[in-house]
N, C-alpha and C positions, 0 to 999 in steps of 0.2 A: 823088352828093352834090353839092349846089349849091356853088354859091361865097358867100362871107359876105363883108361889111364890115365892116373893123376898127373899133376906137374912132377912128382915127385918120383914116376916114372912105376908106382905099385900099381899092380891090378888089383881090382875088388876081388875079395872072396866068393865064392863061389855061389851061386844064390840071392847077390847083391849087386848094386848099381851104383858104379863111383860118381857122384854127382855133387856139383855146388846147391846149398839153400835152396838159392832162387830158381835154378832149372828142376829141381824137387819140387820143389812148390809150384809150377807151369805143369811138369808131367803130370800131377795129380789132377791138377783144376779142369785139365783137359780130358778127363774121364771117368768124371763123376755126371752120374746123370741120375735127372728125377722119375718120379714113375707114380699115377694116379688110374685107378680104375682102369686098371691095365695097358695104357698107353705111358709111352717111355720118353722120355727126350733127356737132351744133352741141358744140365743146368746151368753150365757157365757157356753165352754164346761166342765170347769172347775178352779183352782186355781194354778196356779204355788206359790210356795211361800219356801223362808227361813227363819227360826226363830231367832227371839234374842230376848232380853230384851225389845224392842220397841212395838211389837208382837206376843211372845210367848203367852202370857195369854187372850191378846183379840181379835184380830184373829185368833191366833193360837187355844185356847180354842173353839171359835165358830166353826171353820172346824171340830173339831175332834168328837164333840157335832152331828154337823151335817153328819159326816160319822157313826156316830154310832145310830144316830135316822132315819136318811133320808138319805141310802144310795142312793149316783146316783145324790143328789141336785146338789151337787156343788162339783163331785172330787177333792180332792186333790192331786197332785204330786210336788214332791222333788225336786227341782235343786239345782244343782250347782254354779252355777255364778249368780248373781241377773242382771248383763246387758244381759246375755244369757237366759235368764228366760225371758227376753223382746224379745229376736229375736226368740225365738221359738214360744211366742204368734202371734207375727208379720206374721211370715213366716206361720201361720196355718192360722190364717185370710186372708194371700194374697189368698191361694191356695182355701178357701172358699169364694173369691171374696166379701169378705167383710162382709158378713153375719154375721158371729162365728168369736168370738173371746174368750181371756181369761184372766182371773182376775190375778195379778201378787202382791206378798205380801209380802214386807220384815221388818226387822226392821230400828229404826232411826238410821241415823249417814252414815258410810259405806254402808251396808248395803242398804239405800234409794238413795245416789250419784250415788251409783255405775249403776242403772238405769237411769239416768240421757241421757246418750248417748243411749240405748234402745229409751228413748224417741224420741230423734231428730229422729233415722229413722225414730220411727214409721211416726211421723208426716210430716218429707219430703215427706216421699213415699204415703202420706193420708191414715192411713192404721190403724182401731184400734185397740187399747188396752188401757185394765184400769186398773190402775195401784195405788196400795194403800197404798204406805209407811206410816210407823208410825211414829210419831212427838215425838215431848219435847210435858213436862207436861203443860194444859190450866191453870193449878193452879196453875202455879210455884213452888208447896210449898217446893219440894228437890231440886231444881236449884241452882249453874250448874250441867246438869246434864252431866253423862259422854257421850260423843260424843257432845254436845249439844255446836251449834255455838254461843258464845256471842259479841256482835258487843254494843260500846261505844254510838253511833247513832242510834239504832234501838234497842226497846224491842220486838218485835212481829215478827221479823226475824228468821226463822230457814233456815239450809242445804235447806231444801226442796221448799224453794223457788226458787233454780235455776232450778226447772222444770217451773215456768213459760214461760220462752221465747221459750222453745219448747213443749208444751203442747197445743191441740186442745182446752185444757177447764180446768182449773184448780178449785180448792175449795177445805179449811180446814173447819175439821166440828169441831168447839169450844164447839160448847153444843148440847145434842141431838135431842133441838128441828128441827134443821138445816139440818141433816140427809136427811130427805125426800124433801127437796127443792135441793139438794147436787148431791142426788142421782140419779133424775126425768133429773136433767140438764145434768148429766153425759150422760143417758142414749141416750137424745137426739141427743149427740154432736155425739157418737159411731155411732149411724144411720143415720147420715145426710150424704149420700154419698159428699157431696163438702165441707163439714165441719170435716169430720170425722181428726183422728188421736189419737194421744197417749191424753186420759185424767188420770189427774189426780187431786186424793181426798187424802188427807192427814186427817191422825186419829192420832192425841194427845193418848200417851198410856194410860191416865186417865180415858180420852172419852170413849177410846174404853170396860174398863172396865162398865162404868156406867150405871147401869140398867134405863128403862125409859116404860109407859105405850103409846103401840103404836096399832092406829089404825088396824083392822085386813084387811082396804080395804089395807094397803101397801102393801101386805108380796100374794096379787092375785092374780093371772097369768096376767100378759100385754103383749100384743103384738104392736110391733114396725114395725108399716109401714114401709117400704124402697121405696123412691117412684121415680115412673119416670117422671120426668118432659120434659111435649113435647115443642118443638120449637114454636114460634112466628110467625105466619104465613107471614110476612112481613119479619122476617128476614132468614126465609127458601127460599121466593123468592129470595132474596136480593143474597143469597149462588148460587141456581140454577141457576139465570144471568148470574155471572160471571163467574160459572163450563160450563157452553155455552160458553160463548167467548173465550174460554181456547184452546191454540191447543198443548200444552205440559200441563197438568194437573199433580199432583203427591201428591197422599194420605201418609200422615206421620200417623204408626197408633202409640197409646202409651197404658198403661195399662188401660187406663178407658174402650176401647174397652172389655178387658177381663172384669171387674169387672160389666159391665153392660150387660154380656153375648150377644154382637153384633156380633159374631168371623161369623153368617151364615149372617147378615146382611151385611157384609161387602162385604164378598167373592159375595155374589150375585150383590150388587153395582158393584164391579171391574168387574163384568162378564158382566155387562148389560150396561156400558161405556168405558171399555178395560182399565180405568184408573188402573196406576202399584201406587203400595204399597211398602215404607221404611217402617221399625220397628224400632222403639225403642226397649231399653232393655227391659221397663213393657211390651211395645208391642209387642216384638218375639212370633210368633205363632199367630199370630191373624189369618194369615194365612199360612195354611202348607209349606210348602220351595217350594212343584212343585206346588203348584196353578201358572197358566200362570201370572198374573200380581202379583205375588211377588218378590219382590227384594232384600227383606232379609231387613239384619241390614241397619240403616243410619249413617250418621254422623260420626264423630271422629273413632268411631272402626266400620264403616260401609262397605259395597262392593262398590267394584268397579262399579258394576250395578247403585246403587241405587243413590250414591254419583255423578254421571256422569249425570244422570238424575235430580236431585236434581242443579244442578248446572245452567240447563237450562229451568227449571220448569216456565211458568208463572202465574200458579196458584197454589198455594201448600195448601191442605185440612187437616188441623191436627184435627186429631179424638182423646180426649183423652190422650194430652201428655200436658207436662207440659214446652216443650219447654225447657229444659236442654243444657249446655253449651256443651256436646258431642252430641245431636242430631243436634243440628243446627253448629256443626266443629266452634266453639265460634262466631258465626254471618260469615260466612265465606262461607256455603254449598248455600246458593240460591241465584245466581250471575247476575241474566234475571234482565235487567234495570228496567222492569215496572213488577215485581214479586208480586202478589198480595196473601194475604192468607184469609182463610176460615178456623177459630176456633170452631170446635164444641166441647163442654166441661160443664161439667156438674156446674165445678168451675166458678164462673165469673173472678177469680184472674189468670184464664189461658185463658179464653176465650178470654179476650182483649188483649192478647199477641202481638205485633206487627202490633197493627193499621187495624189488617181484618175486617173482616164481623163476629160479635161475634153474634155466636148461645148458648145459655143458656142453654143445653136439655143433656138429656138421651142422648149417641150414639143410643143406637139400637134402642129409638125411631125415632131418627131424619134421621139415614138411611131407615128406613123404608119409611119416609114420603117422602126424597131427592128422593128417587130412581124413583117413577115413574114421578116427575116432570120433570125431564130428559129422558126422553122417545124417541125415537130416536134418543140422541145425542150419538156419537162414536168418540172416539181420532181417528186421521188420521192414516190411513194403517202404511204409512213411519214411524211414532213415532212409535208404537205398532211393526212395523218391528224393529227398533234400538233397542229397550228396552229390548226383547227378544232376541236378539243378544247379547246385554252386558251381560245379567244373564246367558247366555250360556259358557259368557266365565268364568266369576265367579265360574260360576259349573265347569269347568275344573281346576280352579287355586286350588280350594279347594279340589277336588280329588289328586290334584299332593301334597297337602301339608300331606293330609291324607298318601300317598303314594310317599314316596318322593322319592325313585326307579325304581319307577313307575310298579312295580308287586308287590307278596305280601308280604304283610308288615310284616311276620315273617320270612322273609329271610334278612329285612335290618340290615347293622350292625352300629355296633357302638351303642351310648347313647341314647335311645329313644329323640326324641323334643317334643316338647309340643304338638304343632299340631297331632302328629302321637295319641299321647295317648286320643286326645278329637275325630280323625279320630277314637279308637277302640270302646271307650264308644257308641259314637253316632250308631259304623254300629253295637256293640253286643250285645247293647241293647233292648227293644221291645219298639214300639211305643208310647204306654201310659206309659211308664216309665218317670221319672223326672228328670232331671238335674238340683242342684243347687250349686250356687259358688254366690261370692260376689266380692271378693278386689282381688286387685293382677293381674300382667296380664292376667290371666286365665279371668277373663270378658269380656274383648275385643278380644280375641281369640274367646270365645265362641260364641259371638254376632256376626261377622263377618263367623263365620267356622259352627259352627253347624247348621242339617237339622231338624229342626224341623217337625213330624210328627202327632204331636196332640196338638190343643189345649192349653194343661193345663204343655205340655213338659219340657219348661224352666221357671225355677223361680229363675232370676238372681237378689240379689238387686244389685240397682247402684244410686240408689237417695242418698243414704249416701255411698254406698260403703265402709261398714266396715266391718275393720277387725276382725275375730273369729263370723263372722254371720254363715259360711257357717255349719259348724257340729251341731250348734243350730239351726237354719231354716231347715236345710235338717232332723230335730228331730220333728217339728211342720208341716212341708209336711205331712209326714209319716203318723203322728196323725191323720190329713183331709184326706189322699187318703190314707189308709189304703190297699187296693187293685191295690196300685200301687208299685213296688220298686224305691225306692227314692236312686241318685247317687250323689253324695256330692262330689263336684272338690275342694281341695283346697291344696292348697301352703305352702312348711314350713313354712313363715311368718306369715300367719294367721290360721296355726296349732298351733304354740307358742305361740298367741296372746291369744287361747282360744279353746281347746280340750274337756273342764271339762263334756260337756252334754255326749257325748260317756258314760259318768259313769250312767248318767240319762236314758240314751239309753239301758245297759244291767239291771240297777234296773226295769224296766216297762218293761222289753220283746219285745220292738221297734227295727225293724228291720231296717237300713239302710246300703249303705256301699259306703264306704268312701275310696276316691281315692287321696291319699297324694301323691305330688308330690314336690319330695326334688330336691332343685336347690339351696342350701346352700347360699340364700341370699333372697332380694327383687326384683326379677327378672322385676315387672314392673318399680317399681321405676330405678333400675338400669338402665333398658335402656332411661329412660327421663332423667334421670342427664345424662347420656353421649349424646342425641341430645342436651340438653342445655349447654355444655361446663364444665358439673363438674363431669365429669371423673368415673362413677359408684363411688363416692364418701360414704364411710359410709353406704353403701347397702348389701356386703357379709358378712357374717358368717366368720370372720377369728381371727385368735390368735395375740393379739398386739405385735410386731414385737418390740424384743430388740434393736435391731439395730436402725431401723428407728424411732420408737416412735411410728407408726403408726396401724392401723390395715390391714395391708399385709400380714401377716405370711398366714401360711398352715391354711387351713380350719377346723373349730371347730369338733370335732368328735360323731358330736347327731346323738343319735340312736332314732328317733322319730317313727322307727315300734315295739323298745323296750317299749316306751312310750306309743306307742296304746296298746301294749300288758298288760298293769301294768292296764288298765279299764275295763280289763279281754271280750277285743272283740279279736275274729280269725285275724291274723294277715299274709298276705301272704306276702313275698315278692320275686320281678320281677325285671327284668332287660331287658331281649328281649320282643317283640311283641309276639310271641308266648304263652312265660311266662303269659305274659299280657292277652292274650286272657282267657288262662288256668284258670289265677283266678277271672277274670269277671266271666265267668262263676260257677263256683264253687260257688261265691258270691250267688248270680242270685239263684243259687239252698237251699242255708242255708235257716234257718228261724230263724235266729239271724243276728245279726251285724256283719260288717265283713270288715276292714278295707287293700287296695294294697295299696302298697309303692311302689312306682317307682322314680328312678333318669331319669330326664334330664337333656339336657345341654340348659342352659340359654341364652346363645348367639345365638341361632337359635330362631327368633320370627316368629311371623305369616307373611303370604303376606302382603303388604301396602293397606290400604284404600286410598288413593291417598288425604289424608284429614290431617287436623289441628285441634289440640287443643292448647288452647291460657293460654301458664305458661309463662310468663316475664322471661328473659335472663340481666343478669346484664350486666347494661349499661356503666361500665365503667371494667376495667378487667387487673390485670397483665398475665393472666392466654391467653396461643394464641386458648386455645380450647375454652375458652369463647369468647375470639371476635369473634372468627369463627360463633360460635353460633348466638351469637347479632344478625349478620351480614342478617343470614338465617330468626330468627325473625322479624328484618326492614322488609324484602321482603313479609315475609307470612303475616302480619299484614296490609299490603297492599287489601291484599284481604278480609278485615272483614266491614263489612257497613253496618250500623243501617236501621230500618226497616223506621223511619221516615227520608225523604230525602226531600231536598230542590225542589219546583219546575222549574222546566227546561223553565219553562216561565217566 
């Protein structure tokens, strides 16, 4: 990189490069790259970003500097939403298992909040993204400014300090000698697979203008190890011991499996011990749906298989989950009096989960090493007979849900159900095609219903489970598997939450398509306020009601496939299965975006997981459908017990 002259007309010295902040902070991002088991790639694939007065002129100026000198360093692309701007980074990182991700850039005020909640996923689900709102002035000299928080107790406080508490790694850079210590730290947090998450760097708009003479070793190429850390050979015995004394065993797998690409390690485990496999939500697909010991989902929206198994387990192997209050049915799913577990986890904040045998390691290292020290051991016939028994029946309950007529599914009448629509996606789809969805019942239908047949299949979030992820994720899939069609499931609730990227999707020639499905309310919520005694309470779409004061009237009249149509994508809309098949396909064949609308009826849910999750029922009630409720929570609450237990001696 040459040397520049400042406004001030001085050359940098000699060995250095006169540059503002923000085009320092572009040259670097654009050549840093990650690197695993030999293979390399570029870490940041580019810039999501919206402009305002915070960073128009210095990150804004550097991108446009840098697309006009250095096309390719550091793309820029446009969004719409600045929290959708974070789940589309998210969602392209999950699907490159962590590797790639993307720089996200707004201005202060709005603008930087509004990422806020991006953040928390990112960093629940450990998943990065950096993220670079722009600040108030370091010189105060125009303060206040507009948007700019002033608080009586604090002068050094901005909006952007409520990224701290969900931030992998936070840092404001106040002068530019700070930059490079700012930026080294940033980088490290992104690639620490048990550290990673949302980091974020705050740029003062001042800052980001101020020129500075900067080393030319910054602006280098670096490459960022991603490393696999192997097990402790003490504590791998320590695991194998107790997977021997095991005569019901039962692997929980969760997404570190994927991100540490273990998915052939594992399968070959399960084959070489007959031990069966739940999934979590990161963990669907670790292994295919008919590998002999898979059992599918676990937990809260898990099968009937897995959950039944789970229940009698006396050693339970978690690979890679973070132990979530739906995988483990709120402490309620592993019920064997002397249940012991086996954490392997790359995190130490998930390894010690419940008092096991904590292994610190890579999965796909440490299956590797498990595997042969278990070397003639096999779960007993009779287990591995039951096991396969129960997923057999699972496979039949989820064909009849698919087929709820039980022939085919474009002769059924009536309102499609949910199930039948995730039964067409799944069978019309091809293999390596993607599925994703986020909030809403549709998550828990999916985890429990759909067959996964590859790998990289489903990319549901559920670590935050938020609403208006699904059309901006299923936008940052696309991006990473380019040669996949990417299916985006989601719900009028979290279509009105957040559609805007569909616009992002037809500006950039990104194909996906998107499967809205109107049930004129909050069809998951709706049905937990009615198991908890508050009556679908405040969950449908209806007109408030002269009479009553209430919101009962007739249902509101959105036209949400009018709405897809105003983002200028194909817009079909279905009502039979047939229909339905009609426009998958059609979809399937575009090479643009392309959004089916279908109505279901919301009162028809999926099969039962035979499982619990644990939301508190008010304990005292005028109301007889709440006692009712209460009533049913005393009893299930019964069955939840902590992992640490008194001894029986």
């Amino acid at each position: 990189m040459a040397a520049t002259t400042g406004t001030a007309g001085a050359s940098a010295p000699e060995g250095t490069v006169r540059l503002t902040v923000a085009q320092a902070t572009i040259a670097f991002l654009g050549n840093q790259y990650s690197e695993r088991d030999g293979v390399r790639q570029k870490l940041f694939e580019g810039c999501f970003g919206i402009f305002g007065h915070g960073n128009v002129a210095g990150l804004g100026q550097a991108l446009l500097q840098a697309e006009l000198q250095e096309p390719g360093l550091l793309p820029y692309v446009l969004g719409r939403n600045e929290q959708a701007m974070v789940h589309t980074a998210v969602a392209y990182a999950k699907a490159k298992d962590r590797l790639q991700t993307w720089a996200v850039s707004t201005s202060v005020g709005p603008g930087a909040t509004n990422m806020v909640t991006g953040a928390a996923l990112a960093t629940i689900n450990r998943l990065p993204v950096l993220l670079l709102p722009a600040d108030t002035f370091a010189d105060r000299a125009a303060s206040p400014l507009l948007q700019e928080l002033e608080l009586p107790h604090a002068g050094d406080v901005t909006v952007n300090d409520a990224f701290r508490p969900v931030s992998a790694y936070f840092d404001r850079v106040w002068r530019p000698e700070q930059l490079p210590a700012a930026l080294l730290s940033a980088m490290r947090v992104l690639t620490d697979p048990a550290a990673t998450g949302a980091v974020t760097v705050c740029f003062p708009q001042d800052v980001q203008a101020q020129a500075h003479d900067w080393p030319v070793e910054l602006f280098a190429e670096r490459t960022w190890h991603v490393a696999r850390p192997r097990p402790e050979v003490r504590a791998l015995a320590a695991a194998a011991d107790l997977i021997r004394a095991a005569r019901r065993p039962l692997v929980v797998a969760g997404g570190g499996v994927h991100y540490s690409g273990a998915a052939d390690a594992l399968a070959a485990f399960c084959a070489a011990t007959g031990i069966p496999v739940g999934q979590t939500q990161a963990g669907k697909g670790t292994l295919v749906h008919d590998h002999p010991q898979c059992l599918g989902a676990i937990g809260s929206t898990g099968t009937t298989a897995a959950n039944a198994v789970a229940a009698e387990a006396d050693v339970v192997i978690g690979i890679g989950t973070r132990w979530s209050d739906f995988t483990t049915a709120s402490r309620s799913a592993f019920r064997h009096p002397g249940v012991r577990f086996v954490n392997i986890n790359v995190a130490p904040i998930d390894a010690v989960k419940h008092s096991g045998v904590s292994v610190v390691a890579d999965a796909r290292e440490t299956l590797t090493e498990l595997t042969p020290l278990l070397d003639g051991y096999r779960v007993p016939e009779e287990f591995r007979t039951g096991y396969t028994g129960l997923d057999a029946e699972w496979a039949a309950t989820v064909q009849a849900t698919f087929h709820p007529t039980g022939g085919d599914t474009a002769t059924a009448p009536g309102v499609l159900t949910q199930g039948e629509v995730i039964g067409l996606v799944n069978e019309l789809t091809d293999p390596r095609d993607v599925v994703v969805c986020a909030a809403g019942s549709m998550p828990g239908d999916l985890h429990k219903l759909w067959q996964t047949r590859d790998a990289k299949g489903y990319h549901v979030e559920y670590g935050y489970s938020c609403m208006g992820y699904e059309v901006a994720g299923g936008l940052g899939v696309r991006l990473a598997a380019p040669d996949r069609d990417v299916v985006v499931m989601v719900g009028d609730g979290s279509y009105l939450m957040m559609a805007t990227e569909l616009a992002t999707a037809v500006q950039e020639g990104i194909k996906i398509i998107t499967v809205l499905v109107q049930n004129h309310g909050f069809a998951s919520i709706g049905a937990l306020s009615e198991s908890l005694g508050s009556q679908r309470f405040g969950t449908s779409y209806r007109y408030r009601s002269a009479g009553s004061g209430r919101l009962d009237g007739d249902k509101l009249p959105l036209d949400l496939a009018a709405n897809a149509e105003s983002f200028g994508v194909r817009v079909l809309r279905v009502s039979t299965a047939a229909e339905f098949a009609d426009a998958l396909k059609t979809a399937k064949a575009a090479d643009d975006s392309t959004v089916v609308h279908v109505e279901t009826d919301p009162l028809v849910g999926a099969p039962s997981s035979r499982s619990w999750w644990d939301v508190p029922v008010s304990e005292v009630s005028e109301l007889d459908s709440t006692r009712a409720a209460r009533t049913t929570y005393e009893e299930r609450k019964t069955d939840q017990r902590p992992f640490l237990r008194p001894s029986s001696s």
